[in-house]
N, C-alpha and C positions, 0 to 999 in steps of 0.2 A: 846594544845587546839585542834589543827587537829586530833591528835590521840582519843579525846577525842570522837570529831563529828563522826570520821569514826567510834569508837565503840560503839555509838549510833546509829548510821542509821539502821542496822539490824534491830532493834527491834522498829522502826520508822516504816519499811518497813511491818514490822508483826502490829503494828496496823493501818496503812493504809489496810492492805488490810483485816484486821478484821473486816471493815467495810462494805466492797465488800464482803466477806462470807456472813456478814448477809443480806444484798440485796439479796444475790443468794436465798437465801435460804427463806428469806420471802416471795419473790413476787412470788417464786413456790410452797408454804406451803399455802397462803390466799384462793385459789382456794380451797384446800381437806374442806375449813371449812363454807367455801360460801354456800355448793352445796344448803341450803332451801331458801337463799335468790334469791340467781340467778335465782332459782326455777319458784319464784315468776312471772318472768319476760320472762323465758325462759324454757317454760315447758319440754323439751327432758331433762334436765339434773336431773329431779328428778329422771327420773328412773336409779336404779343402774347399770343395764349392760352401757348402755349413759354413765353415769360418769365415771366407769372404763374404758374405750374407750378414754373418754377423760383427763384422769388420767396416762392412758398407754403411751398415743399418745407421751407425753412429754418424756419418757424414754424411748421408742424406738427410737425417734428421736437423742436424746441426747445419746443414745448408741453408735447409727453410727457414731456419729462426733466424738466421745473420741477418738479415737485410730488418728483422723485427728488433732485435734487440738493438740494432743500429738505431735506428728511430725510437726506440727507445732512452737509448742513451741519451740524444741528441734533448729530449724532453726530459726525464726524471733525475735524480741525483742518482750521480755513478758512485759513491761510493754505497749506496742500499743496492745500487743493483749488482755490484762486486761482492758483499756481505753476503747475498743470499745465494747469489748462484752458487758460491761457494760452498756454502753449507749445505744445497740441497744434491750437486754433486758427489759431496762429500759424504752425506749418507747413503747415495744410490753405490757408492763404492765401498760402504759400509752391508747396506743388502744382499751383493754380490757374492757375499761370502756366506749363505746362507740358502742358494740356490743348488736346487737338486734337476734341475732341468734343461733341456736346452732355449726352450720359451722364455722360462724365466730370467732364464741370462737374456735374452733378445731383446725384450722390453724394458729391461733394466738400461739395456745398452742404448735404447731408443730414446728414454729418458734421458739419459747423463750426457745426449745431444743438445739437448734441450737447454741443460741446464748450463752446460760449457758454451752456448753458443751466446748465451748472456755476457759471457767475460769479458773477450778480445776487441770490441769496439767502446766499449765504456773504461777498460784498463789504457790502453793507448788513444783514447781523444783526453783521457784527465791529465795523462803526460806531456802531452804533443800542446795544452793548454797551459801547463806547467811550463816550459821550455818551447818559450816563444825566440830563445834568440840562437846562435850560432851551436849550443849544445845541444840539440834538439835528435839529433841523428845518435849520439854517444848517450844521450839518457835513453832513446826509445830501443838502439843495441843493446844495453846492457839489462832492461828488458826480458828481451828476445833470448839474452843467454838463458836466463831462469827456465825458459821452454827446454833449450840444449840438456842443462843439467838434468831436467826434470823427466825428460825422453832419456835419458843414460841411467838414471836414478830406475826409471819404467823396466827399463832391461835387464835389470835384478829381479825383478818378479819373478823368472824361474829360478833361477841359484835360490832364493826366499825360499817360494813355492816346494823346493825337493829338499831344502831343509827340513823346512816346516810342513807347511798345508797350502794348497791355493787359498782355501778358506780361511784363515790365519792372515794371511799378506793381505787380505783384501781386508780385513778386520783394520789391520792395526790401521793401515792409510786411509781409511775411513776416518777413525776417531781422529788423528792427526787434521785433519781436512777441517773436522768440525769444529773442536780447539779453536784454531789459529782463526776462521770465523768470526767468533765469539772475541776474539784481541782484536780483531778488526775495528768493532765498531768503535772502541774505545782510543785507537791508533789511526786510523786513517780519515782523512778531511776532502771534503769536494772543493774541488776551485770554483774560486767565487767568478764568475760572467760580471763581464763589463757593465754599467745601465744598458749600452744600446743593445749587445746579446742581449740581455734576460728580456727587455722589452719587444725583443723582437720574437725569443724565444713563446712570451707569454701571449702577442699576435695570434702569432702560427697557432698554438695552442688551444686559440680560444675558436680556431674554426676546424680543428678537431682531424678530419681522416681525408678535409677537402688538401688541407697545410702539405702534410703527410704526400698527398699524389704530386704537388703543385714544387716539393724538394726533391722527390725523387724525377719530376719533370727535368727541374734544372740541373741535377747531376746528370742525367741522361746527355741534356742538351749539348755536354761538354763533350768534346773530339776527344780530348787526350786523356779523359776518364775511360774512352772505350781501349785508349792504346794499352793503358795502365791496367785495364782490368784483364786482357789478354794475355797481356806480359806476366800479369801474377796467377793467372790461369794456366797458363803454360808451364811455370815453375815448380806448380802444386800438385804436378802430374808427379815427378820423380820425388818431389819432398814428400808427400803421404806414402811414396811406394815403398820410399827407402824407411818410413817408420813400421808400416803396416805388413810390408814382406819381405824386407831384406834379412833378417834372424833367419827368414827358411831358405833364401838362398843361399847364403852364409853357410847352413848347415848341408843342404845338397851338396853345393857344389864343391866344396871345402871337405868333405865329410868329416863335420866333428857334431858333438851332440847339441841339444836344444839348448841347453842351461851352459854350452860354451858358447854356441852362435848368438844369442841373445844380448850380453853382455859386449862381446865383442863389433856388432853389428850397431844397437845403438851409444855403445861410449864414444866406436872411430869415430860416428858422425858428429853427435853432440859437443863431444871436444876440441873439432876442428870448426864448428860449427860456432863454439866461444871464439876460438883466436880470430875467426873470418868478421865477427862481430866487433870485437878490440879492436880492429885491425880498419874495418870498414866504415866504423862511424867516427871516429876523428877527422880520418882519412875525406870522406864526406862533410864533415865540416868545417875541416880547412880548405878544401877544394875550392867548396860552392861562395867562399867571401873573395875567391878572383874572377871563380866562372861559375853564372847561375845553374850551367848544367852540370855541374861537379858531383850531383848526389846521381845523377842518368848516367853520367860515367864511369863512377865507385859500382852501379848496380851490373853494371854491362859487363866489366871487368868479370866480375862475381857470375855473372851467369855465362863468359867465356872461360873462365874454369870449369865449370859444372859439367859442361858439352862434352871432353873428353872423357873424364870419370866414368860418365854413365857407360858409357861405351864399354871401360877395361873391367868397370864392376860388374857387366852381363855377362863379358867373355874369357874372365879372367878363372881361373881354376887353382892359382896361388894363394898359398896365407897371404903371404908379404904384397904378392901383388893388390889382392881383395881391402886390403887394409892401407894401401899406399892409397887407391883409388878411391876409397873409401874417405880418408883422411884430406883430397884433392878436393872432393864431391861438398863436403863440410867447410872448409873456408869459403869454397864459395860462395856458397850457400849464405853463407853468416854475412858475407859482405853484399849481396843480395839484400837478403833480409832485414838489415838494420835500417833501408833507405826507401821499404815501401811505403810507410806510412809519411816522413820526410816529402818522398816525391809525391804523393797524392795531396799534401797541405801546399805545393806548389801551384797546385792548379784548383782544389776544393777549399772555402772558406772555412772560418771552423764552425760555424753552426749548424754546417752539411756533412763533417767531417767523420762522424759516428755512421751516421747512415751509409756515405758512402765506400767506407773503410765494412759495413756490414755486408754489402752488394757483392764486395772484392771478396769478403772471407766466402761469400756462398756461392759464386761460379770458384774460385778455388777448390771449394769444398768438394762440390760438385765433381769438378774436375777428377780429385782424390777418390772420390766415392766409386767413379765410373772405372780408375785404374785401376782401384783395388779388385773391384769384380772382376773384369778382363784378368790379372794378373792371377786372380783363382782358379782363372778355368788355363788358362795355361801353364802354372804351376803344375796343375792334374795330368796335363800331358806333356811337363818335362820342357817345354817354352821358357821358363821365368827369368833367366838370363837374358835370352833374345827378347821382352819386354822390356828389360831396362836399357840394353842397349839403343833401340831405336826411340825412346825418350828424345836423345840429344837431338834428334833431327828436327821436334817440335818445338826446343831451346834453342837454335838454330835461327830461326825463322822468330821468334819472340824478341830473339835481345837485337835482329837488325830494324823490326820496326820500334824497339825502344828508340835504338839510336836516330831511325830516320823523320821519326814523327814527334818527337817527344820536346818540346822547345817551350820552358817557362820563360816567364818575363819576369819574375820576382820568385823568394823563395817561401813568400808567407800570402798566400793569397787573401783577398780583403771580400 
């Protein structure tokens, strides 16, 4: 029976925190779908440069921290540092609702950077440490869908919002946020590190901020972390565009309203974005036990769909087309997604694994932060199709040096 609970918990621990993905990801998703209501109340944010401003602010802010809360993870116990990010985002999306300003929104949103950028590297290395064998890609997908849900869950914010109030919708996913918190600490467990981690962990530690340069030296040192980090830089171009402005393309070029585009823009993705996930981490782990590069080829695949989509979702002018490619955009995507972290445990041990997995979310981030501004100021002049089209051409050029560079030797690196 003890064996029984211990081979349970893993996957205890993947829907506990399946449920924290989708927090992360709703209460920063409800804002991109807000911006007419908020509007309403707070006139700077209809205009589009304002919003991508305020759009950005959250991914630059959240860039800098990844690489901190990486190393952090790598040192403190992930599940306090899951507990609290969570709660302190969850009341800055609790505050939000009681904003009369456009400042006040800004800084709030500068915060909830902050506090989300703690999540994603201490939630996927307590997994990726959990599921040390062949499941490893299927537990960190399924994951990754929690984000799907929780970006489709996001794009309700305005159907909410014009039922109700922006202020209301940010109320209740607030206390929702704080809750589930507070069940945290009482539900969710840190994996215990082997003696030689923790001893090595407690090393490192005891020489403080020298440990710290002297890990990020050696992930630097490594070739295929830089292929890897590109690869996912280049991906997080069209994945923030399509969360952060595809609702206003949707609604331009479509012509339907905010509280129809929103909806529809992030469910297409998010639900093809689950199947690409189901679809792609099995897929990936049955691969990689004939060919080590099986998780490089599941991800290639996924980002050889991606390439045309972006194309028919810039240029397309149809419901059925908008949503076909939409729905195209999304499987890939999932099947992409479920094998970054998989292919970076390829080549980074897990003692570096937080950190380096922080590096990746903050040039991605990065990356997203920079589209989204671009994509405001040509939204303003009527461009925002023609931005996501020539995406594909920087996916292009990413998934051939996945394939040409990218060569493990084992799938667990030591």
């Amino acid at each position: 029976m003890a064996t029984s609970k211990k081979n349970l918990y893993p996957w205890v621990v993947v829907g506990l925190l399946w449920v924290v993905a989708l927090l992360n990801y709703m209460d920063r998703q409800m804002l991109s779908t807000m911006q007419m209501s908020m509007g309403e109340t707070i006139s700077a944010i209809k205009d589009p440069a304002n919003f991508g401003r305020l759009m950005a602010i959250f991914l630059w802010i959240y860039g800098f921290m990844s690489p901190v809360s990486g190393v952090v993870a790598d040192r403190l116990s992930r599940k306090w540092i899951i507990v609290c990010s969570l709660g302190v985002w969850s009341t800055v999306t609790l505050l939000m609702g009681y904003c009369t300003t456009f400042d006040e929104i800004f800084w709030l949103r500068a915060l909830m950077g902050v506090s989300e950028a703690l999540y994603i590297p201490a939630g996927l290395s307590l997994i990726a440490d959990y599921f040390t064998g062949s499941s490893r890609s299927l537990a960190i997908g399924i994951h990754m869908t929690g984000l799907y849900v929780g970006q489709a869950l996001g794009g309700f914010g305005a159907t909410v919002a014009h039922a109700y109030s922006w202020q209301q919708t940010f109320h209740w996913f607030g206390v929702i946020g704080i809750i589930y918190a507070v069940m945290l600490i009482v539900a969710l467990r840190d994996k215990n590190r082997t003696p030689a981690e923790q001893q090595n962990i407690e090393r490192e530690g005891s020489r403080n901020v020298e440990s710290v340069w002297r890990s990020f030296a050696m992930i630097f040192s490594n070739v295929a972390f830089w292929v890897i980090l590109f690869f996912f830089a280049s991906s997080s171009l069209p994945g923030w565009a399509t969360k952060n402005w595809l609702p206003t393309l949707f609604a331009d070029s479509l012509g339907i309203s905010p509280s129809e585009a929103g909806p529809m823009a992030t469910i297409t993705i998010a639900l093809s974005s689950f199947i690409g996930v189901m679809v792609g981490g099995p897929l990936s782990d049955r691969w990689v036990r004939k060919n080590v590069r099986g998780r490089i080829y599941t991800s290639s695949i996924g980002m050889a769909m991606m390439i045309p989509a972006l194309v028919f979702i810039g240029v397309g002018h149809n419901v059925y087309a908008a949503i076909g490619a939409g729905l195209f955009f999304g499987l890939g995507y999932g099947m992409f997604d479920a094998n970054n972290m998989p292919i970076l445990c390829q080549f980074v041990p897990a003692r570096q694994r937080a950190s380096a997995y922080g590096l990746m979310n903050m040039t991605g981030v990065f990356a997203g932060a920079l589209v989204t501004e671009v994509l405001g100021s040509w939204a303003k002049s009527g461009n925002l199709g023609l931005g996501f089209a020539l995406m594909a051409g920087v996916l292009l050029v990413a998934m051939a040096m996945q394939l040409l560079l990218l060569k493990p030797k084992t799938d667990d690196a030591k």
